[in-house]
N, C-alpha and C positions, 0 to 999 in steps of 0.2 A: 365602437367608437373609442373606448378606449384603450384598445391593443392598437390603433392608428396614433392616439395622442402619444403611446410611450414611445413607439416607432421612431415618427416624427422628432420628439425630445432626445433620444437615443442618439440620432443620424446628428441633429442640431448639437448637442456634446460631443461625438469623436469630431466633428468640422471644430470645435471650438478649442479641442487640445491637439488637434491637429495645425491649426494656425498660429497656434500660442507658441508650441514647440515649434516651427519655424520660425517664429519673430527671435525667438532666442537663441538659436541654431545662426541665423545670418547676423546677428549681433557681437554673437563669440567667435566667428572665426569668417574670415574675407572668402566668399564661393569664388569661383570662376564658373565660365560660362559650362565647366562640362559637372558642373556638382561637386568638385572635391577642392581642397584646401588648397590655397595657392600651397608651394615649394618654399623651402628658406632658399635666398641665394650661397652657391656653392662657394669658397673660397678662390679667389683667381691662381692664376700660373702667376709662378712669381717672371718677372719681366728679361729682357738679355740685360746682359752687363751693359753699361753704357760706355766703360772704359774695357780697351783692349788695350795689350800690347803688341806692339809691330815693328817687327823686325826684319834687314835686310843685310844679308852677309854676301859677298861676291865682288860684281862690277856695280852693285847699287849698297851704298853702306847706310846704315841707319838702327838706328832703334828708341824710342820713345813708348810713352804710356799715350793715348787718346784718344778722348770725348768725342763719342758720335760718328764713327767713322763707319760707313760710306752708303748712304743710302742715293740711292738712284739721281736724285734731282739735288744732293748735297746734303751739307755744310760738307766742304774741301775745308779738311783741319790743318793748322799749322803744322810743316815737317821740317826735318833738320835732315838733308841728304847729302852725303857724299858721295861723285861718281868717280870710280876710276877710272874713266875714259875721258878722251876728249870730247869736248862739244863743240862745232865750229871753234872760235879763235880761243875759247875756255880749254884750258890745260888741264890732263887727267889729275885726280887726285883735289878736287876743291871741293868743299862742302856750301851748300846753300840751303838761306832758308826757304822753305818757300808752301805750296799748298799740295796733296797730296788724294790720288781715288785711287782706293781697290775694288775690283769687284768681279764676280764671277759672270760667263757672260755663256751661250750657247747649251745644247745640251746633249746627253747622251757620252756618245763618243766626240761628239763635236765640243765638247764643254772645255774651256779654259777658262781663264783669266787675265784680266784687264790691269797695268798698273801705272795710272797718268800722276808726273810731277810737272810743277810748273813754278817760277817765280813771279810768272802776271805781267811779266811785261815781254815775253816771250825771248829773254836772252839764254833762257833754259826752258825748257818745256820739249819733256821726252814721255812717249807711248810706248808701250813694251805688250802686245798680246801672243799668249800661249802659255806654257806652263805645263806640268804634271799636276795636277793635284790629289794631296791626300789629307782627308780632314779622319782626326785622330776622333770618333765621335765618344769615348770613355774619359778623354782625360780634353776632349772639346779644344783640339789646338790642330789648325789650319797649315798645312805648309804646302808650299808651291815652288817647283823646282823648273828654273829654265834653263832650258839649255840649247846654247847657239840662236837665239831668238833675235831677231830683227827689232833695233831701237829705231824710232821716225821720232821726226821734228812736230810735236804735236800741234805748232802754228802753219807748218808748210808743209806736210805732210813725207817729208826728205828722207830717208835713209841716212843714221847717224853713225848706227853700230851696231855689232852682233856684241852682245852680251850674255854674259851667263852669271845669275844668282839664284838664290833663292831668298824666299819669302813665307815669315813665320808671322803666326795670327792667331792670338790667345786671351784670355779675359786677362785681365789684369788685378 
């Protein structure tokens, strides 16, 4: 009877520093469901530039620093373009303001780029698709070189001009 009572007291003590040491266990440190310590969170990537520089040397002139350019569904950021060609009754050589998308478009070997301006009320508004592209990935600068590429009327879809520039894309 009494090698049962110590038994019994025995079993009844490790259950009782066995529960103690778990209340102080989930106290001090947050479990997850698989038993181990959550993780600290890791520090983020730091984010892209927000400001680029972008530049246009050729039949398309231009160069400014700007915000946010070009994600798929917008903001078309202010641009300041110069075209040396004519545009309907527009004489080569005028600069306007107006809004501005670049963006890469297909893939593979099929892969080009897209570069629409417009003034918004459709007295300018040129499309230009094709390109070379070579992104510098060491020093993170974008160029795109066209050559002989077919300009369209991006409100009527027309045939303007064959032009030839290229197009530099760089943080800023």
């Amino acid at each position: 009877m009494r090698k049962k009572l110590i038994a019994k007291l025995g079993i009844l003590g490790l259950a009782a520093i066995f529960l103690l040491s778990m209340a102080s266990y989930s106290t001090d440190q947050e479990v997850t469901t698989k038993g181990k310590p959550d993780k600290p969170d890791k520090p983020g990537k730091p984010g892209k530039p927000k400001t680029e520089w972008i530049e246009f040397y050729g039949d398309l002139v231009g160069g400014q620093p700007v915000d946010g350019c070009c994600p798929n569904a917008g903001p078309f950021p202010d641009y300041r373009m110069c075209l040396n060609f004519a545009v309907g009754d527009l004489p080569a050589g005028t600069c306007y303001d107006g809004k501005l998308f670049i963006s890469g478009a297909g893939a593979g070997r099929n892969r080009h780029y897209k570069v629409q301006f417009g003034t918004g009320d459709c007295k300018v508004a040129i499309e230009i698709n094709g390109g070379v592209i070579d992104y510098d990935k060491w020093n993170r600068v974008l160029t795109v070189t066209f050559t002989d590429e077919l300009c369209e009327d991006w409100c009527t879809g027309q045939p303007v001009a064959v032009v030839n520039f290229t197009l530099v894309r760089r943080a800023y």
